[in-house]
C-alpha positions as CSV (number, residue, x, y, z in Angstrom):
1,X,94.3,135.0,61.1
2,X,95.4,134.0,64.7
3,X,94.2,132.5,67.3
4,X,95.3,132.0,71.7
5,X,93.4,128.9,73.6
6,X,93.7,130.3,77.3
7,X,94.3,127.0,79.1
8,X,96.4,127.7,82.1
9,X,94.1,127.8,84.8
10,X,93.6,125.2,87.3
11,X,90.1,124.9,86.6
12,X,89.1,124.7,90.5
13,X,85.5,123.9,90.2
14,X,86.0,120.6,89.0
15,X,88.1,119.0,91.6
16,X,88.9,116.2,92.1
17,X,89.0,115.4,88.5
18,X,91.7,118.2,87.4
19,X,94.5,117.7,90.5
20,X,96.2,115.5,88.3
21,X,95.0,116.3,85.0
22,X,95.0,120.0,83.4
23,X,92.1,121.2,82.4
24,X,93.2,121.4,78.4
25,X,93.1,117.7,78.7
26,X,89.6,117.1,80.1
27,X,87.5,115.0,77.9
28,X,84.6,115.3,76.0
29,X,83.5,112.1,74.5
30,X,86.8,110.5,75.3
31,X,88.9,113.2,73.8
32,X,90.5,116.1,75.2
33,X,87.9,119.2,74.6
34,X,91.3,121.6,73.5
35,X,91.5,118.4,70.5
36,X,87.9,119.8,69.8
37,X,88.7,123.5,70.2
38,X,92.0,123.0,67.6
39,X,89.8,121.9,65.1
40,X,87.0,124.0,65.4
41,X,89.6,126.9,64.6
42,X,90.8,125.0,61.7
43,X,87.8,124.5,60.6
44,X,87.9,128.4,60.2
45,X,91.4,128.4,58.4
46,X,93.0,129.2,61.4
47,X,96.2,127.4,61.4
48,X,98.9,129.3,64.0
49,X,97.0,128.6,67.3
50,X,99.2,129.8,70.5
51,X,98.3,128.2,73.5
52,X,99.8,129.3,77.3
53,X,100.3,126.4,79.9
54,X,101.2,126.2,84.0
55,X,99.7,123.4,85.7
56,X,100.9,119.9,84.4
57,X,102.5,121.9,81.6
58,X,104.4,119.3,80.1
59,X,100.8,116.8,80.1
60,X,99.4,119.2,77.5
61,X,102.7,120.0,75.8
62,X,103.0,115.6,75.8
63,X,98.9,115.4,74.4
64,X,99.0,118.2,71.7
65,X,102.8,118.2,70.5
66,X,103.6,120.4,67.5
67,X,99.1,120.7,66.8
68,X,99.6,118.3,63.8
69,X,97.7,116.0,64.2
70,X,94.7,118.4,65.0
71,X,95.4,120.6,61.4
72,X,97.2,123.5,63.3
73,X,100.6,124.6,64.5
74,X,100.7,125.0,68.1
75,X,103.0,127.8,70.2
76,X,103.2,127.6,73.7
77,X,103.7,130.1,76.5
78,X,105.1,128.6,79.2
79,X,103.7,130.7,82.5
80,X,105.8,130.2,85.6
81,X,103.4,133.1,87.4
82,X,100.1,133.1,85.8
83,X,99.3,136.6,84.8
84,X,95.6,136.6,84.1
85,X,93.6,136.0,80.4
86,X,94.7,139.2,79.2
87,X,98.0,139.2,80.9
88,X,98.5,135.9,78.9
89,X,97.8,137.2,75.4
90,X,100.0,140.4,76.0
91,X,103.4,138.0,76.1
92,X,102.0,136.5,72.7
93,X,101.5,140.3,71.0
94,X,104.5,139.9,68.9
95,X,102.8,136.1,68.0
96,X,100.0,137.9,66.1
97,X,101.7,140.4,64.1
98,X,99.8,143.5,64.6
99,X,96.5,141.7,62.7
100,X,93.4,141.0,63.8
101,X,93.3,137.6,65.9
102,X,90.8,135.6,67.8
103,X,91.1,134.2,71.5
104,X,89.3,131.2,73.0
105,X,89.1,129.6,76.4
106,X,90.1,126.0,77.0
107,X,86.9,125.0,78.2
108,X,84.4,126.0,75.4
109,X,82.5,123.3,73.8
110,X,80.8,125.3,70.5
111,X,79.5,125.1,67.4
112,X,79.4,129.1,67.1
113,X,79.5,130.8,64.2
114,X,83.1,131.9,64.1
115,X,83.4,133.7,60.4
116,X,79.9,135.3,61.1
117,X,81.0,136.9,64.5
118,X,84.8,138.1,62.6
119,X,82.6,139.8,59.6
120,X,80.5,141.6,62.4
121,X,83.9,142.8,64.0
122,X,84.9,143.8,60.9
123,X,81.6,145.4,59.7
124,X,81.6,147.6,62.6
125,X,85.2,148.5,62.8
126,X,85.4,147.3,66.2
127,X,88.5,147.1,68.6
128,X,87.1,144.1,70.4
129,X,84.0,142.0,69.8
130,X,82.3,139.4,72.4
131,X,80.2,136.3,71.1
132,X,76.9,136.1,73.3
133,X,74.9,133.2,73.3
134,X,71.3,133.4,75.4
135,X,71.0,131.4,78.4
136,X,67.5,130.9,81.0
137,X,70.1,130.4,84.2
138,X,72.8,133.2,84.0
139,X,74.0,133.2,87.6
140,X,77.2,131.9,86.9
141,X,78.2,134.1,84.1
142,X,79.1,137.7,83.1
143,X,75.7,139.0,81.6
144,X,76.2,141.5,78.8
145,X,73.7,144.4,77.5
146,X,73.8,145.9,74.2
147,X,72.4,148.8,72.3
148,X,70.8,147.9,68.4
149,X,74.3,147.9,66.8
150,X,75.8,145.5,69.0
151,X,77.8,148.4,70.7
152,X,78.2,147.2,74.7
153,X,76.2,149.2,77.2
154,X,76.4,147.1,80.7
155,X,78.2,144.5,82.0
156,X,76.7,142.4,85.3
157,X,79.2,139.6,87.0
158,X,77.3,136.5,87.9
159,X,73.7,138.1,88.9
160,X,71.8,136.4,91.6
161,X,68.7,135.0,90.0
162,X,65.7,137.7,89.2
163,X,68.0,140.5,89.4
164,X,69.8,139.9,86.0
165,X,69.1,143.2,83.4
166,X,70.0,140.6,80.3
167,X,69.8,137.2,79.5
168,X,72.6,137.4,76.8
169,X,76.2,135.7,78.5
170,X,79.9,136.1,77.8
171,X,81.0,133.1,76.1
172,X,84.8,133.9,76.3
173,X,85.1,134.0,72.2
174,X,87.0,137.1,71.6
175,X,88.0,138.8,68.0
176,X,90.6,141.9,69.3
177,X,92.4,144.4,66.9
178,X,96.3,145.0,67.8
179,X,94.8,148.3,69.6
180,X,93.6,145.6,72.3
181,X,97.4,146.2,73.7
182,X,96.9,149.9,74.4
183,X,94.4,148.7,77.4
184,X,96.4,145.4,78.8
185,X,99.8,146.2,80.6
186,X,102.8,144.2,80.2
187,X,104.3,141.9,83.1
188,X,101.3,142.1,85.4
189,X,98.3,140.2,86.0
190,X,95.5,141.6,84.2
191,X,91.9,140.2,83.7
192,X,89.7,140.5,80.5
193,X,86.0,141.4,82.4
194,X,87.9,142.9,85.3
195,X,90.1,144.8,84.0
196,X,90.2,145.4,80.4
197,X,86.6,145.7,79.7
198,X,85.9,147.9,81.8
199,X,88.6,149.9,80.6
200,X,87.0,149.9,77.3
201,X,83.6,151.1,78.1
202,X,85.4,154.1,80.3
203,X,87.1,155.3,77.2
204,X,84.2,154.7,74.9
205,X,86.1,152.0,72.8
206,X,84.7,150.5,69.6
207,X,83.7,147.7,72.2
208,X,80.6,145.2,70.5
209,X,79.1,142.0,71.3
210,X,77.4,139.6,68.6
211,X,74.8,137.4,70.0
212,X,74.8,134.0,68.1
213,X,71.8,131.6,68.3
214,X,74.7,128.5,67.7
215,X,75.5,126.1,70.9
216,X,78.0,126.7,73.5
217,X,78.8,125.1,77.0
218,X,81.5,126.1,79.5
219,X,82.7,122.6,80.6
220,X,84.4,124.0,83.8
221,X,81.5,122.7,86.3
222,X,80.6,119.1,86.7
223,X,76.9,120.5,86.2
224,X,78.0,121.8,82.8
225,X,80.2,118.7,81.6
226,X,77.3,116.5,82.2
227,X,75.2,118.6,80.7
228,X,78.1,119.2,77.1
229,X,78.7,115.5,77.5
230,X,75.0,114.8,77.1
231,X,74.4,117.2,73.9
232,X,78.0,115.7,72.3
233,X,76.5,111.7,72.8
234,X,72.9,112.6,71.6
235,X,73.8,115.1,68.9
236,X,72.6,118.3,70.2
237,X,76.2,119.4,69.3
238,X,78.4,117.0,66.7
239,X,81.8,118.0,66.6
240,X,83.6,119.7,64.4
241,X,80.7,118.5,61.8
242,X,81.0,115.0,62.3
243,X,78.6,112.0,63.2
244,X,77.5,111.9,66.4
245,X,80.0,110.7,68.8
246,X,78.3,107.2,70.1
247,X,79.3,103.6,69.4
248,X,81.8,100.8,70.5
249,X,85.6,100.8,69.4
250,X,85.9,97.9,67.3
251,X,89.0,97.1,70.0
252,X,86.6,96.8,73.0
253,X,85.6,93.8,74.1
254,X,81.7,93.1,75.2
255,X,80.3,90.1,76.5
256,X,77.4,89.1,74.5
257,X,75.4,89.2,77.8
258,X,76.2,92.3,78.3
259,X,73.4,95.1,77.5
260,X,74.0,98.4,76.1
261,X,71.0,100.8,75.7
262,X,70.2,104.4,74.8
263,X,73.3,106.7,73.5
264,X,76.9,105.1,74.8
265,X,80.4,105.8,73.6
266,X,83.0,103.1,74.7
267,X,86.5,103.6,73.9
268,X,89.1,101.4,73.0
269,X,90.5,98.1,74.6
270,X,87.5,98.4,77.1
271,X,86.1,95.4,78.5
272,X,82.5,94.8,79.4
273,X,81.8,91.6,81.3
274,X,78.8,89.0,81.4
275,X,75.9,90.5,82.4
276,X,76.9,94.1,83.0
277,X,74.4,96.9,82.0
278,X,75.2,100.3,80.4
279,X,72.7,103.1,79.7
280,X,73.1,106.6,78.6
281,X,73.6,108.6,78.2
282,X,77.1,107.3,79.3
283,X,81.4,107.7,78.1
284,X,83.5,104.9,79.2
285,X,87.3,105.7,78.1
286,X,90.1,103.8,76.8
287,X,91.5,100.8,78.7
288,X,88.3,100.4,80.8
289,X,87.3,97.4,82.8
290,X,83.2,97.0,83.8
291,X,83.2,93.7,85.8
292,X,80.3,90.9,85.7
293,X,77.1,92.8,86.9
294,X,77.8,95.9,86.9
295,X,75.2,98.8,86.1
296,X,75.9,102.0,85.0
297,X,73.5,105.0,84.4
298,X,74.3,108.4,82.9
299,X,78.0,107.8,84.4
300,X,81.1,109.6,82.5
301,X,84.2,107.6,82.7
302,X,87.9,108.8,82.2
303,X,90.7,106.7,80.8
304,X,91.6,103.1,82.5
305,X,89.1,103.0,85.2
306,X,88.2,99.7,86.8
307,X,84.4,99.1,88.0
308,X,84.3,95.7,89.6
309,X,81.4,93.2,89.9
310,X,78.6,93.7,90.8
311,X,78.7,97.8,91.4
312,X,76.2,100.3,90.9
313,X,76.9,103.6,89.4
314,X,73.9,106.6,88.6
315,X,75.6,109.7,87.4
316,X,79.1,109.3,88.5
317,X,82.1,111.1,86.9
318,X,85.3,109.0,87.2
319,X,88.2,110.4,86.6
320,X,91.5,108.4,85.0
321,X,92.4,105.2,86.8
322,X,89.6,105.3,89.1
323,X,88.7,101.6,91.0
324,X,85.1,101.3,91.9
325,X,85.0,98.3,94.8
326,X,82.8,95.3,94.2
327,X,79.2,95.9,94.9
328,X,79.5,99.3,95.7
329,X,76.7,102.0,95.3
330,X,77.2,105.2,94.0
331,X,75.0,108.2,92.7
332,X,75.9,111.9,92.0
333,X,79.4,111.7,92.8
334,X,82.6,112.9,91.3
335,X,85.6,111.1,91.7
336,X,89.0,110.9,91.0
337,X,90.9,108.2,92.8
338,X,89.5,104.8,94.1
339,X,85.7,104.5,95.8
C-alpha cells in the first residue's frame, strides 16, 4: 500500500513561525513532525510515501531527501498553483496504481490505529473511510455523524460551541479506493470536505468513518502545538513507539549551576549558562544559547535561538534563530525573529 502526506499549505494560523519555514518542517520535540508522520507510515509497511510541496519547496525537498533515512521512499509533487487536498492527490493517481492507498496531512501528530482503520475500510467495502477521534471543544473542526455501521450521515464545518450534533472530528486520515477519482476533477482546485465529500453523500457512496479511541493533535494552531508538544515531552504520546522524548544531548553544554526541572528536551550543541533555570514542560533546539540567569517556563524553542542574560520567558514559542534581549520579559507570545 500507498500513502500522500498533504504538506503544501502555508499553514497561516501559525505565523510568524511558518514565513520562513514550511509547515512539513515544524518541529515536534526538535524534529520535523512530517519525520514523525514518515515513520508512523512505516511503521505500517508503508514504504512509497508521495508527498506535494509549494512554499519553501526546496527546504522540505533539502530536510527529507530521497525518505531514507526515515524507512520510506519519498515522491514529490512539485505545485506551482496549489490545487486543493484532493486536487493534490488527483496528479499522484497514476503514483498509486489503481490500489487502495492512504492520505495524511502534514500536521497530524498520532498514534492512531492505522491497520485497524484499513481492515474497517476493507470490511465494509468502502470507497472512502475517515478516522474520527472524539474531542470536548470541536469548534475548529469538521464534526462528523455516523449511523451503527460507520456509514456517514452528516457533516458540520467548525460548529460554534453548544450547537455541535456530534462530538466525533475529522482527523484528516483518509483510506480511498482508485474509484476516489470518479468524484475529484483533474487540473482544478478541489477540496476534500468541500467538495468531494459532499459529493459522496449526494451519490450515496460507500462513504464510512471509524472512530478510534488512539491520540491525535492537529499541530497547525499555536494552541494545539503547545498542547502536542506537551503530550510528546510527558509521554501522553511517544513517538513512533519510542521512549519518551525528554533529556539532554550528550553534545550540550550545562553549567552545573544551571537547574533543570520537570520534563525538558535540550538539543544538541546547546548551551545553558550559570545560573539559568529551565522548567517544563519545555524544547530548546539545536545550537541554542540560554545566557547566565535566564528563566524559562513551558517555552518551545526552534533551532539556534539566543536567550541572553538575565531574560524571562513563560510560554513563548521561538522560532529558528530567534534573539531574546537581556533582561527582557515575555509571556504568551509567539515569535519568529528577534524580541
Amino acid at each position: 500500500m500507498k500513502a500522500m502526506v498533504l504538506a503544501g499549505g502555508k499553514s497561516t494560523r501559525l505565523y510568524p513561525l511558518t514565513l520562513a519555514t514550511p509547515k512539513p518542517l515544524v518541529p515536534i520535540a526538535g524534529e520535523a513532525n512530517v519525520a514523525h508522520v514518515l515513520r508512523y507510515l512505516r511503521a505500517y509497511g508503508i514504504r512509497e510515501v508521495a508527498i506535494n510541496v509549494h512554499y519553501h519547496a526546496d527546504q522540505v525537498r533539502g530536510y527529507f531527501g530521497d525518505g531514507s533515512a526515515y524507512g520510506v521512499s519519498l515522491t514529490y509533487l512539485y505545485e506551482k498553483e496549489l490545487l486543493g487536498s484532493a486536487g493534490a492527490v488527483e496528479q499522484m493517481r497514476d503514483f498509486f496504481c489503481g490500489e487502495t492507498f492512504v492520505v495524511v496531512g502534514c500536521d497530524e501528530l498520532t498514534d492512531l490505529r492505522l491497520d485497524t482503520l484499513i481492515d474497517f475500510h476493507r470490511a465494509r467495502r468502502a470507497l472512502a473511510t475517515i478516522a474520527l477521534v472524539h474531542a470536548d471543544d470541536v469548534t475548529q473542526y469538521g464534526v462528523v455523524r455516523t449511523d451503527e455501521d460507520g456509514r456517514i450521515c452528516e457533516f458540520q464545518e467548525k460548529p460554534a460551541k453548544g450547537e455541535e450534533r456530534s462530538h466525533l472530528v475529522n482527523t484528516g486520515i483518509y483510506v480511498f479506493e482508485p474509484g476516489i477519482f470518479e468524484y475529484i476533477p483533474a487540473g482544478v482546485f478541489v477540496d476534500f470536505g468541500k467538495e468531494v465529500f459532499p459529493a459522496l453523500q449526494r451519490a450515496r457512496a460507500a462513504f464510512y468513518a471509524h472512530r478510534g479511541d488512539d491520540y491525535w493533535c492537529d499541530i497547525g494552531t499555536p494552541g494545539e502545538y503547545r498542547r502536542a508538544t506537551r503530550d510528546v515531552l510527558s509521554g501522553v504520546i511517544r513517538l513512533n513507539g519510542r521512549r519518551r522524548a525528554i533529556g539532554v544531548d550528550p553534545t550540550a553544554v550545562i553549567d552545573p549551576t544551571a537547574r533543570i526541572e520537570g520534563d525538558v528536551a535540550i538539543g544538541a550543541r546547546t548551551r545553558v549558562g550559570a545560573g539559568a533555570r529551565i522548567i517544563g514542560p519545555t524544547v530548546i533546539g539545536c545550537d541554542g544559547v540560554i545566557g547566565v540567569g535566564a528563566e524559562l517556563r513551558g517555552c518551545i524553542l526552534w533551532d539556534r535561538v539566543r536567550v541572553e542574560e538575565g531574560a524571562v520567558l513563560d510560554d513563548v514559542i521561538l522560532g529558528h534563530e530567534s534573539v531574546v534581549a537581556a533582561e527582557a520579559r515575555l509571556s504568551t507570545e509567539v515569535l519568529a525573529a528577534r524580541a
